[in-house]
N, C-alpha and C positions, 0 to 999 in steps of 0.2 A: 310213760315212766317205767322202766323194768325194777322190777320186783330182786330184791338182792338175797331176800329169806326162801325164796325155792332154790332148790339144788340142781346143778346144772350138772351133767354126767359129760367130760370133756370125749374129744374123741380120742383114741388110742396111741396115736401119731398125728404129727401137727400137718392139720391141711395150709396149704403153703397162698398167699396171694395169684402167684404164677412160679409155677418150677419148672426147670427140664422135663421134656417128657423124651426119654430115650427108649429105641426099638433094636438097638441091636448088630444094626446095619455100619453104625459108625467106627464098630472094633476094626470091620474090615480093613475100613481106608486109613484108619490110625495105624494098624500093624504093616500094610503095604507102607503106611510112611518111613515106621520103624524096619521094615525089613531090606527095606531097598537105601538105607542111611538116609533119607532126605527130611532131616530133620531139623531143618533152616528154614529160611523166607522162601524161599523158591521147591515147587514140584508138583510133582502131575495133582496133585488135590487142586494146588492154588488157581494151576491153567482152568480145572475142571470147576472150579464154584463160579470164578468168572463168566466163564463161557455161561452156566447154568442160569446165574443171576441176568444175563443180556437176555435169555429167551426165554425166563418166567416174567422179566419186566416189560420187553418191550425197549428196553432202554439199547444204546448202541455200543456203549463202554462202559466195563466195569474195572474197579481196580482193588484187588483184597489187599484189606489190610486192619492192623490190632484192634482198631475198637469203632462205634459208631462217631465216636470222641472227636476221633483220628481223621473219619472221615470227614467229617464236618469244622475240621478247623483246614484241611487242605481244600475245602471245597471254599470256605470264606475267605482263604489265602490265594486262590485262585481268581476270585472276584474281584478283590483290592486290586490285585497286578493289571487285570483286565480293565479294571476302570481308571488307575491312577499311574500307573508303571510299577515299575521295578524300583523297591525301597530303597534309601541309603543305606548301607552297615547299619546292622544292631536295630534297626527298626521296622516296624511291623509294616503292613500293606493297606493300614486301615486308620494309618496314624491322623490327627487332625478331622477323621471325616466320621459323620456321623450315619448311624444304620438302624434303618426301624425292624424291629423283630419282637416275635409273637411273645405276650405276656405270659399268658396262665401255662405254663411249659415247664418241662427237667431243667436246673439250670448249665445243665451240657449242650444245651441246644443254642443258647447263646453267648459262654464262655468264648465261645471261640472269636469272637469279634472283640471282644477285652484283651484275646492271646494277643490279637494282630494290630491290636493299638487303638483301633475304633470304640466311639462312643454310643453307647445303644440309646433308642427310645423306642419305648414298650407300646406296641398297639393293644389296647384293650380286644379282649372275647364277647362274641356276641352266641346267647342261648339255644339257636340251633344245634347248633354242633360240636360248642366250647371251643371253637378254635377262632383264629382272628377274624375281625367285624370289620367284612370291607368300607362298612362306613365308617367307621373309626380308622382305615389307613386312607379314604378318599380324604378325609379332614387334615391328617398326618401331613399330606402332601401338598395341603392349601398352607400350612406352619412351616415347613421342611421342604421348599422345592427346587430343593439343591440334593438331597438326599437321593443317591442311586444305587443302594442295595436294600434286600431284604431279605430275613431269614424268618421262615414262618415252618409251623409243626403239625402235623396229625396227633392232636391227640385221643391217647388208647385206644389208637385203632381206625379211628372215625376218621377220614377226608374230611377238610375243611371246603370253603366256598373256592376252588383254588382255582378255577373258571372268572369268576367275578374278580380276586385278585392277581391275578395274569392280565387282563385286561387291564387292567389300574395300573401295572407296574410300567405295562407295556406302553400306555400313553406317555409316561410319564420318565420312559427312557431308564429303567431300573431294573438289574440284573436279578436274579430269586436263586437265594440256595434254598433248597423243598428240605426240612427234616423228615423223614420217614421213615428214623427209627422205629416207631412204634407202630407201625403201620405195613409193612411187607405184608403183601396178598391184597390189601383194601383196593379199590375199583373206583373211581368216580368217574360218571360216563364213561364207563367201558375200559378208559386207560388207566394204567396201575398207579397208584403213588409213586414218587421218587423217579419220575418222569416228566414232569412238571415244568421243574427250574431249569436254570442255567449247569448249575452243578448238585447231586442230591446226593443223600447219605440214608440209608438203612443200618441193623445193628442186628446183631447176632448176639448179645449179650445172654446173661441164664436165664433171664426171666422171660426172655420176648419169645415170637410167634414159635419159630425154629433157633435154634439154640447152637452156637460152636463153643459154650462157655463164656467166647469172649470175642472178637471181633467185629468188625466192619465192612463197609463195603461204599465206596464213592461210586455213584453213577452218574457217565455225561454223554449225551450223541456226539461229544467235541473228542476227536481222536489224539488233537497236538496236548490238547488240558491232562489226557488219562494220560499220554504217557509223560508229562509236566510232573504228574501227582507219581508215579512211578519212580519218578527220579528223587524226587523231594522223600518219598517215605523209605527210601534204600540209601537214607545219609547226603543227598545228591552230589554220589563219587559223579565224576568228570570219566570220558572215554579216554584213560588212560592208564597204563601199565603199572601204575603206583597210585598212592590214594590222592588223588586231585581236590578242591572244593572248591568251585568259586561261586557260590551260593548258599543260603542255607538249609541245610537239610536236617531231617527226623529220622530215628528208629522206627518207622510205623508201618514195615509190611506185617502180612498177616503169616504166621505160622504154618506150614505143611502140615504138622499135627492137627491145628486147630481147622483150618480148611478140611481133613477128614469129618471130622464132626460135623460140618458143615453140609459137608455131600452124603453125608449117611444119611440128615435131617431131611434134604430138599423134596427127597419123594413123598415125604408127610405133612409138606405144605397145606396140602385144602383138607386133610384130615384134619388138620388141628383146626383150622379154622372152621369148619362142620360143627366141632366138638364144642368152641370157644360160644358159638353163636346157639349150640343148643342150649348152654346156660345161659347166655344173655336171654333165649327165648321164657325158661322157666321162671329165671328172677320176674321177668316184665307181669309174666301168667299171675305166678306167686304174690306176688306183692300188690295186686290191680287194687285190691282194696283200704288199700293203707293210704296216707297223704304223701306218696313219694313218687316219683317219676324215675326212670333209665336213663342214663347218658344218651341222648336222641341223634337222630341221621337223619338225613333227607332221603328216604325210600327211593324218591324217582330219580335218584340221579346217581348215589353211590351206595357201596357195600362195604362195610367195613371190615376188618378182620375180626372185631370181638375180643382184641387183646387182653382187656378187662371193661369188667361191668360193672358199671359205678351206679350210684342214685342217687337224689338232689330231695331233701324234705322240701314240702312247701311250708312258705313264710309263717304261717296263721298255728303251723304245727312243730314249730321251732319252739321249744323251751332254750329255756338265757343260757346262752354259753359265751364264754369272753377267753381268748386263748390271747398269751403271752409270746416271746420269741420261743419258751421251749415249752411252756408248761399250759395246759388248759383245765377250767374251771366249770361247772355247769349248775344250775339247780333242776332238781326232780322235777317234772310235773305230769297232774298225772292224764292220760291221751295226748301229750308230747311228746316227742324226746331231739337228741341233736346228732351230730356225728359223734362227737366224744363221748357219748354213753353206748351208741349204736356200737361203736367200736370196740371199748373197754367190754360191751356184753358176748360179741365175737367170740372175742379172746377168753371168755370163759370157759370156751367148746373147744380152743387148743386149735383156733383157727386166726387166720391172720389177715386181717382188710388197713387199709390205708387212709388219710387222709387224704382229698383229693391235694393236688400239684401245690402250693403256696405261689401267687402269682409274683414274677420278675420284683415289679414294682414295687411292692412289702417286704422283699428281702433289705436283710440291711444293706449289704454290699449294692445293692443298686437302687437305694430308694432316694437317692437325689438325683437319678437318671431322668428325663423327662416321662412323664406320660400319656398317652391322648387314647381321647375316647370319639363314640362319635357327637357327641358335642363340645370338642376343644379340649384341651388342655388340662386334664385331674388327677386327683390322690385318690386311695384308698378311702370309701366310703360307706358307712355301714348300711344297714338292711332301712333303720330308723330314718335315715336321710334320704334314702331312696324314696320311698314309701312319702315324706315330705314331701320333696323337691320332684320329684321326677327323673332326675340328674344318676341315671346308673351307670356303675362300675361293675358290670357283669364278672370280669373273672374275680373281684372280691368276694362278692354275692355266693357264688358256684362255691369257692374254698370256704367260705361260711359253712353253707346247707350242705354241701355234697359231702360221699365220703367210695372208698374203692371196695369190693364186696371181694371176697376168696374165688378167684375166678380158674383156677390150677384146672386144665381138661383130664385130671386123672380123679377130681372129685366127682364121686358117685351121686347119683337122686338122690339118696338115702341124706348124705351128707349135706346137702343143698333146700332141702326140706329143712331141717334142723336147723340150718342156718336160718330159713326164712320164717321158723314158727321163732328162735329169739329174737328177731327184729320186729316182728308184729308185739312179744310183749313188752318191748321197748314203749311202744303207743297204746298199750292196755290201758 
């Protein structure tokens, strides 16, 4: 229970969850944008992040463009066409067919199958690694085995099992878009994220590993798909001398400007992630003696990038919190506490943590979607019912206890300490 009668001295400037972290390098390629006029979709940044992105990933085609958003609804519009053909007018590529994709995730990561007319069902997270529980899409498939795509996500950093569900998809004749927004730099055995699937997607957004503000990036080994997405994110003008369409196409290349930003960032890839991982290493240190755990990874297989360093109280050390669609409630107790107090005491120091993700399935907008765990077919379940029945709803669970800690690689020891002396007297 933290103590609300001590005075909390904030810090002077708001430490950020994750900001930009800018070196200086970026003015350059901004001003060659601006000096040479190429201040459209097209020029030498845009040739240059691509090329970049192909031989930090490993991947064999990239395609820049406006947001992670972007990419990831041309990479699931890709997949429709590949599995089903070529839509009527006016209708998406996913119409009538249904697509399993990962629960406890941004709901950008599977908007884009709502864009393209398909019906989602959510695979529950399993505790490893918070990301989807191949045995929860092994059972999907025994419900659904008609179902041939899936979108699944790294989240904050972490590789999921994506070994185990490659396998699964692979039996089972089922294309994978990889989300790896959140994820640029992570490793699982050896190969990077966002190399995985059929079609994948990274983001360059403000808050992630490296930053252009704002864009994207679609990665495929498939050369006719990148220049397919090519066409489609430039309007998909037709090769002709006046403006042609006979398809539909998107506004969604990526910017010459913002591409500079992009290619200023790329040389401080493994810096940031050194820096991300040195705080995930102090939280873990810091905190060993309190009832809480790190968002976990599988050591022997991957590395994640440390995007953000979240932590998960254990059950026995949860005091009662009950959160509503906007508003959460909690009681004091005292060697308790929840995330809602963890948080609200943050914020006293002028520092900014998150709730963890709210999973797919407990949003309004898709809570009559189906959902499966891996014993069949369930709802959202509390911690009480768990603990009963046996019967768990992990990424419920997770969004209960978990919460996202101030992870900005421009936060000093100094500042990281403080944070972690107010979360220990959250449980005084």
């Amino acid at each position: 229970m933290f103590s609300k009668d001590t005075a909390v001295k904030p810090f002077d400037s708001k430490l950020w969850l994750a900001s930009p972290t800018m070196h200086g390098g970026e003015l350059k390629y901004m001003q060659e944008a601006y000096e040479t006029n190429w201040m459209s979709t097209v020029g030498a940044n845009i040739n240059e992040v691509e090329r970049i992105t192909c031989e930090k990933t490993g991947c064999g085609h990239a395609v820049a463009l406006s947001s992670g958003t972007a990419a990831l609804h041309l990479a699931v519009k890709l997949a429709g066409e590949r599995l089903y053909g070529q839509p009527a007018p006016n209708r998406g590529t996913l119409e009538g067919h249904k697509v399993f994709c990962s629960d406890m995730t941004f709901d950008a990561t599977v908007n884009p199958v709502a864009y393209e007319g398909g019906e989602l069902v959510f695979i529950d997270t399993e505790y490893d690694t918070w990301n989807m529980d191949p045995e929860a899409l092994e059972k999907a498939f025994e419900i659904y085995p008609e179902i041939r795509l899936l979108v699944v996500a790294h989240l904050y950093g972490t590789p999921g099992k994506i070994d185990e569900i490659k396998k699964i998809c692979d039996r089972h004749g089922a294309l994978i878009v990889e989300d790896a927004a959140e994820s640029l730099g992570a490793t699982y055995k050896g190969k990077q994220t966002g190399c995985f699937g059929d079609y994948n997607a990274i983001s360059f957004n403000g808050n992630k590993i490296i930053t252009g503000s704002s864009g994207g990036m679609l990665l495929t080994d498939d050369e006719e798909a990148a220049n397919k997405v090519r066409k489609w994110s430039t309007q998909s003008r037709e090769d002709a001398a006046w403006y042609q369409h006979e398809e539909m196409g998107y506004n969604y290349r990526m910017s010459n400007v913002i591409a500079g930003v992009v290619r200023g960032q790329y040389p401080y890839l493994e810096e940031h992630i050194a820096q991300k991982k040195a705080i995930y290493e102090r939280y873990k240190e810091g905190l060993k003696d309190l009832p809480v755990k790190m968002n976990p990874y599988d050591e022997s297989c991957s590395e994640p990038n440390f995007w953000l360093s979240c932590m998960i109280i254990d059950s026995d050390a949860m005091c009662r919190q009950v959160r509503g669609e906007k508003d959460a409630l909690y009681v004091p107790e005292h060697g308790k506490s929840c995330p809602t107090e963890t948080l609200e005491a943050i914020s006293l120091l002028n520092a900014e943590g998150r709730p963890i993700w709210k999973p797919m399935h407990m949003q309004p907008i898709y809570r009559m979607n189906p959902f499966i765990t891996a014993s069949g077919s369930g709802r959202a379940r509390s911690n009480a019912y768990i603990k009963e029945t046996g019967m768990t709803d992990a990424g419920a669970d997770i969004f209960e206890r978990g919460l996202c800690l101030p992870s900005d690689n421009k936060m000093t020891a100094e500042q990281q300490d403080r944070i972690m002396d107010i979360i220990r007297r959250c449980f005084a």
